[in-house]
TIMARDO-587573 format. One line per field, with one value per atom (N, C-alpha, C): residue in one letter; chain; residue number from 1; x, y, z. Coordinates in pm, 1 decimal. Layout:
<pts>
code <- c(A	...)
unit <- c(A	...)
pos <- c(NUM	...)
east <- c(X	...)
north <- c(Y	...)
up <- c(Z	...)
</pts>
This chain:
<pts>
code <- c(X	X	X	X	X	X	X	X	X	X	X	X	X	X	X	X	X	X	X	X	X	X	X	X	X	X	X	X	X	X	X	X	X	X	X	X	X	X	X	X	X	X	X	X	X	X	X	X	X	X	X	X	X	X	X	X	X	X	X	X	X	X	X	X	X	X	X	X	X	X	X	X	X	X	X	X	X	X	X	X	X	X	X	X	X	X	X	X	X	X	X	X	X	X	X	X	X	X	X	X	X	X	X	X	X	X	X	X	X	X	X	X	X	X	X	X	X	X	X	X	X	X	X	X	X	X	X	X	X	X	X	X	X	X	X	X	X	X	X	X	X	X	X	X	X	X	X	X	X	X	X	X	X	X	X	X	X	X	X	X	X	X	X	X	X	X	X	X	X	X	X	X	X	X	X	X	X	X	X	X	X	X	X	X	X	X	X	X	X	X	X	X	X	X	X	X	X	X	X	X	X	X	X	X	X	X	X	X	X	X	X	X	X	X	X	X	X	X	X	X	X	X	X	X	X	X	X	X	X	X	X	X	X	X	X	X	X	X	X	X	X	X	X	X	X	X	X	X	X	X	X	X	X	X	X	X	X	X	X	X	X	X	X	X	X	X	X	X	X	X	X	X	X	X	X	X	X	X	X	X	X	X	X	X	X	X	X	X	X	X	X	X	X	X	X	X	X	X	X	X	X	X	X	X	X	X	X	X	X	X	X	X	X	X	X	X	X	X	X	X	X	X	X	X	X	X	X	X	X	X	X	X	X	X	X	X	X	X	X	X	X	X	X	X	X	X	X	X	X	X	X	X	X	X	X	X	X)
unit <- c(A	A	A	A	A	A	A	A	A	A	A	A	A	A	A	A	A	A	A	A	A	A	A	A	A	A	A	A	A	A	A	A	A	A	A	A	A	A	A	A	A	A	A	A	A	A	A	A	A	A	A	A	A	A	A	A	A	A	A	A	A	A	A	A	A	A	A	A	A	A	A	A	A	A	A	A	A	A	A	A	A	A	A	A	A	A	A	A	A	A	A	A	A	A	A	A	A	A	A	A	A	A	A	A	A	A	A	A	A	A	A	A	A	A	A	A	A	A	A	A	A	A	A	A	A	A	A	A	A	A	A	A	A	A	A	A	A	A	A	A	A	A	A	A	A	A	A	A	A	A	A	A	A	A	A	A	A	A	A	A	A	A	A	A	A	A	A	A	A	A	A	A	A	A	A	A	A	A	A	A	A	A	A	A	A	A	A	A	A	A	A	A	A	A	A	A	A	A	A	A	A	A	A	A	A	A	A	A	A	A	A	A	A	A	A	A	A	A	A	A	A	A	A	A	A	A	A	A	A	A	A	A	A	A	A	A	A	A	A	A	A	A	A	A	A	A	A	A	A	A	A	A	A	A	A	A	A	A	A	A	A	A	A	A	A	A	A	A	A	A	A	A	A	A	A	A	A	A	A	A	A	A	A	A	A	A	A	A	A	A	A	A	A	A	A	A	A	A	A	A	A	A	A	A	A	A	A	A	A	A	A	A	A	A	A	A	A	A	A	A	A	A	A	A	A	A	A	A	A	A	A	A	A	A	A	A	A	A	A	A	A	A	A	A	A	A	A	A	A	A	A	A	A	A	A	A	A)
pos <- c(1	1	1	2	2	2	3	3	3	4	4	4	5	5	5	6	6	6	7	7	7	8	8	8	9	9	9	10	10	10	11	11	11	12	12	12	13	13	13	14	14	14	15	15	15	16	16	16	17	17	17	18	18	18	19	19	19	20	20	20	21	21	21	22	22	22	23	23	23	24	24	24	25	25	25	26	26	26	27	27	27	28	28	28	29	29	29	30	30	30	31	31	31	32	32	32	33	33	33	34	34	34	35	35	35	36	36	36	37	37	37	38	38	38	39	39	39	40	40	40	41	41	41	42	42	42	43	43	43	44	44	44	45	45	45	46	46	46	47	47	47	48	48	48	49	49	49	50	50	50	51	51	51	52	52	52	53	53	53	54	54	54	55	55	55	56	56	56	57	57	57	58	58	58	59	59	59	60	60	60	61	61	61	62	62	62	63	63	63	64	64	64	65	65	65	66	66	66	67	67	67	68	68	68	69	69	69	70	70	70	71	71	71	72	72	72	73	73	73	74	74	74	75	75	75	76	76	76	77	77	77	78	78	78	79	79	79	80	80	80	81	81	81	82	82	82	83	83	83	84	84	84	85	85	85	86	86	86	87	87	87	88	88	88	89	89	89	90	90	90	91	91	91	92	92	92	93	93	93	94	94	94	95	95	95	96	96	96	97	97	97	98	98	98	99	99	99	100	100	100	101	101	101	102	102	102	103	103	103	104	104	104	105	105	105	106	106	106	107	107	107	108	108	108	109	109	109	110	110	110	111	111	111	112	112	112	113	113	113	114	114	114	115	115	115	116	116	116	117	117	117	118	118	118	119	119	119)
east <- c(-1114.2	-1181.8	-1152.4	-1115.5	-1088.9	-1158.5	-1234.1	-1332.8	-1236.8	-1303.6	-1265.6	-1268.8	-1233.1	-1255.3	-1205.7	-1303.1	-1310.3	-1211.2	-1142.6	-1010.0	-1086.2	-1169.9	-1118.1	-1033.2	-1007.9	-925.6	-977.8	-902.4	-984.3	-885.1	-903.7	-877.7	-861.7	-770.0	-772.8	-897.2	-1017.5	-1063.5	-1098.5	-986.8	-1046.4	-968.5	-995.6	-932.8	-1045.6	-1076.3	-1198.7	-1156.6	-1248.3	-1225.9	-1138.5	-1115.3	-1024.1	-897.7	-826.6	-758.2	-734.3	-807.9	-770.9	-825.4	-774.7	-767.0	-908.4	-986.1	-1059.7	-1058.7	-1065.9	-1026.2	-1154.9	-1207.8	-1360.3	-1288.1	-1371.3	-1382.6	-1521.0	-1473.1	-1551.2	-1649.2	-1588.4	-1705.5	-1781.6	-1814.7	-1920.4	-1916.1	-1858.0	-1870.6	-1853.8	-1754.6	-1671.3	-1608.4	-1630.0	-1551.3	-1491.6	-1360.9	-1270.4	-1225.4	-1208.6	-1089.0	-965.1	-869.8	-707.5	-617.4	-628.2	-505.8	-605.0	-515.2	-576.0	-723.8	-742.0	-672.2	-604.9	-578.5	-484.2	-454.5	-340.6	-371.2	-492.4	-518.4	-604.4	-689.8	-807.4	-917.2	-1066.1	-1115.8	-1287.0	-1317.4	-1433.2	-1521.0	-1650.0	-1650.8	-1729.0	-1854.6	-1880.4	-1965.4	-1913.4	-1965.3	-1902.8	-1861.6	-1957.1	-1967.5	-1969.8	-1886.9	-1870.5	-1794.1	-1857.8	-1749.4	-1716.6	-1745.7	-1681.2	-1569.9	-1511.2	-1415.4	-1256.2	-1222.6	-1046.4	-1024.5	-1004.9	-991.4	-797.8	-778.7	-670.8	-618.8	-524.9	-558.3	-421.4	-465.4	-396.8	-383.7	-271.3	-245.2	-226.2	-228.2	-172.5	-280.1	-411.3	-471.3	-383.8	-485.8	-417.9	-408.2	-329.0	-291.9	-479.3	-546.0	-620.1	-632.8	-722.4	-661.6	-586.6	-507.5	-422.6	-472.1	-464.3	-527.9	-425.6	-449.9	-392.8	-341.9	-415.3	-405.0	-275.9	-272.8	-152.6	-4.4	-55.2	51.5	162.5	64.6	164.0	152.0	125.1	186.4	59.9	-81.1	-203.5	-239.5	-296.4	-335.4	-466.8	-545.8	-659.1	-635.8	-717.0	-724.9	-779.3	-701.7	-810.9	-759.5	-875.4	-867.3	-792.2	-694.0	-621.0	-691.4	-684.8	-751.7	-649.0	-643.9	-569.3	-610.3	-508.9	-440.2	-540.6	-539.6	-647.5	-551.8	-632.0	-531.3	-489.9	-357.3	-313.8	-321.4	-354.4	-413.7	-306.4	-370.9	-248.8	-225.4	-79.4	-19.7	-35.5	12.8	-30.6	138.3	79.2	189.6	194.4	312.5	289.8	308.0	243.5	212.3	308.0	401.1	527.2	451.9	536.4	542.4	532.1	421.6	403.3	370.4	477.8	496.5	355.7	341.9	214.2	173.9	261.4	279.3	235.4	255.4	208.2	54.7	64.4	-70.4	-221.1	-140.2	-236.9	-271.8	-197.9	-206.0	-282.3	-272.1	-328.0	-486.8	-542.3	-637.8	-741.3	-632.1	-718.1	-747.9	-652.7	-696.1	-824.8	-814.8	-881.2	-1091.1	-1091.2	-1164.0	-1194.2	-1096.0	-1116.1	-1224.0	-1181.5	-1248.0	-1375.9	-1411.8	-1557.9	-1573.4	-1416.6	-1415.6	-1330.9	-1445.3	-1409.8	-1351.8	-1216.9	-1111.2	-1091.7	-1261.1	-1254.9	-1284.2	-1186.0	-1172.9	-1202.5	-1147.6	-1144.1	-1294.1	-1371.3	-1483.1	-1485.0	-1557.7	-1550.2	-1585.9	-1594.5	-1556.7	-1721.6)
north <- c(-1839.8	-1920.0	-1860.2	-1922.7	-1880.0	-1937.7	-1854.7	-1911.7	-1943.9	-2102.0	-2075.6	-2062.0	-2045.7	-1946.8	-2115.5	-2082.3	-2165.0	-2078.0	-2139.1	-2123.5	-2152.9	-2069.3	-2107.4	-2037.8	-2111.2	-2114.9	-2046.1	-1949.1	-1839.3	-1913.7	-1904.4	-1961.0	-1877.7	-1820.9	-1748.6	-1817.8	-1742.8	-1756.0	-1708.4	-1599.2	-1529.3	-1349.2	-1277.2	-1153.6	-1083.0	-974.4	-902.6	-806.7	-758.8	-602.1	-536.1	-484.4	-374.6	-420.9	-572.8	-633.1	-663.0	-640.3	-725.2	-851.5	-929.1	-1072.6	-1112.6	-1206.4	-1232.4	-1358.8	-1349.4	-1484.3	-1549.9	-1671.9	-1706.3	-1805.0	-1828.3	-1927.5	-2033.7	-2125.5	-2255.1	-2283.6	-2261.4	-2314.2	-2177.9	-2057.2	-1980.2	-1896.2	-1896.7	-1825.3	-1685.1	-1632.0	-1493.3	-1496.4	-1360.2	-1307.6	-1181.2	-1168.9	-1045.1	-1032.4	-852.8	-824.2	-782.9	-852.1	-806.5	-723.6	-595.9	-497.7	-412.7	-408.4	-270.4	-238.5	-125.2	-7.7	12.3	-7.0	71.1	-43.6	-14.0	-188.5	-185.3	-249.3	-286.4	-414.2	-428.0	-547.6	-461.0	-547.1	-470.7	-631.9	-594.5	-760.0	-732.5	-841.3	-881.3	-937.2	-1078.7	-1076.1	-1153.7	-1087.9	-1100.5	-1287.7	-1345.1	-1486.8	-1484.5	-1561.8	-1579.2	-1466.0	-1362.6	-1267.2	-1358.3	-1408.5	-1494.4	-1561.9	-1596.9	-1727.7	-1639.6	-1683.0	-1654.4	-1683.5	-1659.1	-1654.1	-1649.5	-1758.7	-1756.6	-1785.5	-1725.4	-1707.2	-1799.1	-1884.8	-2002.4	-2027.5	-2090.3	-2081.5	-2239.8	-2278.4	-2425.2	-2511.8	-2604.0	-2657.9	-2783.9	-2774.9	-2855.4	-3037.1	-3064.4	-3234.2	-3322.1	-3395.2	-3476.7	-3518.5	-3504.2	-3542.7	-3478.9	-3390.7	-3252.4	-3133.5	-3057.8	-2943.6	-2832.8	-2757.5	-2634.0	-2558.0	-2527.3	-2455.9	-2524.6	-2643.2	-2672.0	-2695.9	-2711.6	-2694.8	-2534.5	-2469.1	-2324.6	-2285.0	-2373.3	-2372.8	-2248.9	-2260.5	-2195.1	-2224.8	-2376.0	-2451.5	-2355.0	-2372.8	-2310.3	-2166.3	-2117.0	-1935.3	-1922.5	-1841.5	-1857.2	-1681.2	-1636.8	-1497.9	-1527.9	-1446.6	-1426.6	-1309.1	-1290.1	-1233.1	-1098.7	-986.6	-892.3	-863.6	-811.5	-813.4	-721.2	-696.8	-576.9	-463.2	-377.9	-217.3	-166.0	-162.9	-97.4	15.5	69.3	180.8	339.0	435.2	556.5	566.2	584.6	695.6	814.2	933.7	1046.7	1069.1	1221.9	1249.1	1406.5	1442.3	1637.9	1714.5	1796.4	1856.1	1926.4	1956.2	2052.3	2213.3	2256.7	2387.3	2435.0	2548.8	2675.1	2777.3	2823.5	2985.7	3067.2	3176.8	3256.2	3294.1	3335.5	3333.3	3183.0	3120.8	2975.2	2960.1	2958.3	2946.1	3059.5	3213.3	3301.7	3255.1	3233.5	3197.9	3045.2	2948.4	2827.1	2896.3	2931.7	2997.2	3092.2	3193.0	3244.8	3166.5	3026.6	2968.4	2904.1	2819.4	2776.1	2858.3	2992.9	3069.9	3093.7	3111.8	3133.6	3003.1	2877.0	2798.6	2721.5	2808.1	2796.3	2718.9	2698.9	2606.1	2712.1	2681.5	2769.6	2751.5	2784.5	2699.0	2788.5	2743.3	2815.8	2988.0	3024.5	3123.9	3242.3	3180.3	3309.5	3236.8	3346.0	3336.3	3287.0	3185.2	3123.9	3219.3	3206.1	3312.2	3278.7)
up <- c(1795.4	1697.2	1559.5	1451.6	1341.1	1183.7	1139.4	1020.4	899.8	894.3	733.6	611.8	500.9	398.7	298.5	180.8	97.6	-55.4	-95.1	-227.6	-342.1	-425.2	-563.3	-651.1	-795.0	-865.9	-1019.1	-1031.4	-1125.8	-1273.3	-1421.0	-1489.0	-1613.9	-1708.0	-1822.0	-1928.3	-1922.7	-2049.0	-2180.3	-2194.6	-2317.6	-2322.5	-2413.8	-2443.2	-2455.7	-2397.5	-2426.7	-2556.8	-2612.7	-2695.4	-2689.8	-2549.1	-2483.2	-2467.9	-2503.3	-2471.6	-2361.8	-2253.4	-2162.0	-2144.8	-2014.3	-1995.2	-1936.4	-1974.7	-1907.5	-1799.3	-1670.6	-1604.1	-1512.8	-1526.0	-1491.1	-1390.3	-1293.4	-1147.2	-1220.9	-1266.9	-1266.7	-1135.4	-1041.8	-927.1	-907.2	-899.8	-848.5	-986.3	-1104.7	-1179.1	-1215.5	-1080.3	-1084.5	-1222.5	-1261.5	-1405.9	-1385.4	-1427.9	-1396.0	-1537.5	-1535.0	-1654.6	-1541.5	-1684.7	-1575.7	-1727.1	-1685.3	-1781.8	-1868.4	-1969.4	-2085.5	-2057.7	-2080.7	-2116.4	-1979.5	-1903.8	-1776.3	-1705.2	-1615.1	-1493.1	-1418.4	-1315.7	-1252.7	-1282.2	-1191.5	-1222.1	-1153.3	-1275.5	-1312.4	-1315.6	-1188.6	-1161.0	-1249.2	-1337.7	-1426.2	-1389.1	-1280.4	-1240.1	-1087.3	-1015.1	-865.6	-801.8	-878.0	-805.7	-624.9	-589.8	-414.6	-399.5	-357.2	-281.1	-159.3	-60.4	62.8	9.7	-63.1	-117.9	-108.6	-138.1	-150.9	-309.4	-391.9	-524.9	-602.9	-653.9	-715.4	-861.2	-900.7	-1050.1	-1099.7	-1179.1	-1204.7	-1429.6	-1439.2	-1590.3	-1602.0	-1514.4	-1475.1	-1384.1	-1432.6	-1311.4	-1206.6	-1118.5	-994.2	-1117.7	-1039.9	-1097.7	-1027.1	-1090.1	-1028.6	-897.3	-803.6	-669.9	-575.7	-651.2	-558.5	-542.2	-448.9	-435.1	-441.9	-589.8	-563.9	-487.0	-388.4	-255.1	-196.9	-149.9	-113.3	-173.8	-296.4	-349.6	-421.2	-391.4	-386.3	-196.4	-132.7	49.8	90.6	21.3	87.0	221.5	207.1	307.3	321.2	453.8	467.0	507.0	459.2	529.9	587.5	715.5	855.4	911.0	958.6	1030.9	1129.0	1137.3	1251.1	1322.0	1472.5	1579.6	1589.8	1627.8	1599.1	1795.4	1794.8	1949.2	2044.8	2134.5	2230.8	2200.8	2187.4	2193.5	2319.9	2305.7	2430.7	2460.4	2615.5	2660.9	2587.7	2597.9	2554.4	2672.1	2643.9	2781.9	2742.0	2808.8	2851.3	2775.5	2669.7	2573.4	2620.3	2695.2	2712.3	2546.2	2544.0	2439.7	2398.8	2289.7	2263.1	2298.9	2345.0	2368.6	2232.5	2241.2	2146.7	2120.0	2064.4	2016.0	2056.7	2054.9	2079.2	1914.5	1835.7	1681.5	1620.1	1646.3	1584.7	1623.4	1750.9	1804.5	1757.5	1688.5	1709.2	1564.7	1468.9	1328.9	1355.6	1417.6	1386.4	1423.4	1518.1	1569.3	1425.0	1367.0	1262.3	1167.9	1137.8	1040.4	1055.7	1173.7	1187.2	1213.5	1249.6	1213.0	1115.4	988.3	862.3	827.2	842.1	805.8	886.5	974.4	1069.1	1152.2	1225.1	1395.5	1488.7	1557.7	1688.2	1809.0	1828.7	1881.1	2056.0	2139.1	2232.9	2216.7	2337.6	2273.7	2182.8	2057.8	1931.1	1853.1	1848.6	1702.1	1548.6	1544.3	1395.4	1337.7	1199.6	1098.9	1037.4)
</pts>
């Protein structure tokens, strides 16, 4: 079964202070900055976090839906597969020197690996 997720269309409205871009969603009223001082995006005011959000310079034609016309169509969760069982991995052979050193380190830093006394 796969849910689906509602598209809006985020819209340039404006230059903040800092120069960056400000871009608003008409239908739930999400506000983002996009750029200066650094890249990234700083959400302004969250609107529909549930929605799918797209940022457009160009609105849809009357009657047409955006979404399909850059080949969106609906967004739907895809189901991610069952995990397959582990097999059984033999362990590389090791040194007595590797092993006596992984051991103190690991003492040094207060796990006790059997054996040898945490620290």
């Amino acid at each position: 079964m796969s849910a689906m997720r509602v598209i809006h269309e985020m819209r340039p409205v404006g230059r903040l202070a800092s120069g960056a871009e400000e871009w608003a969603c008409p239908s739930c009223g999400r506000r983002v900055a996009l750029g200066p001082p650094g890249p990234g995006l700083k959400v302004l005011e969250p609107g529909d976090e549930s929605a799918v959000h797209i940022g457009l310079t160009d609105p849809a034609p009357p009657g047409g839906s955006t979404a399909e016309r850059y080949g969106l169509g609906p967004i739907q969760e895809i189901p991610r597969p069952p995990s397959l069982p582990m097999l059984p991995v033999e362990a590389p052979a090791e040194s007595p020197e590797t092993a006596a050193r992984d051991r103190q380190w690991l003492a040094e830093i207060g796990i006790d690996w059997g054996d040898d006394a945490a620290a």
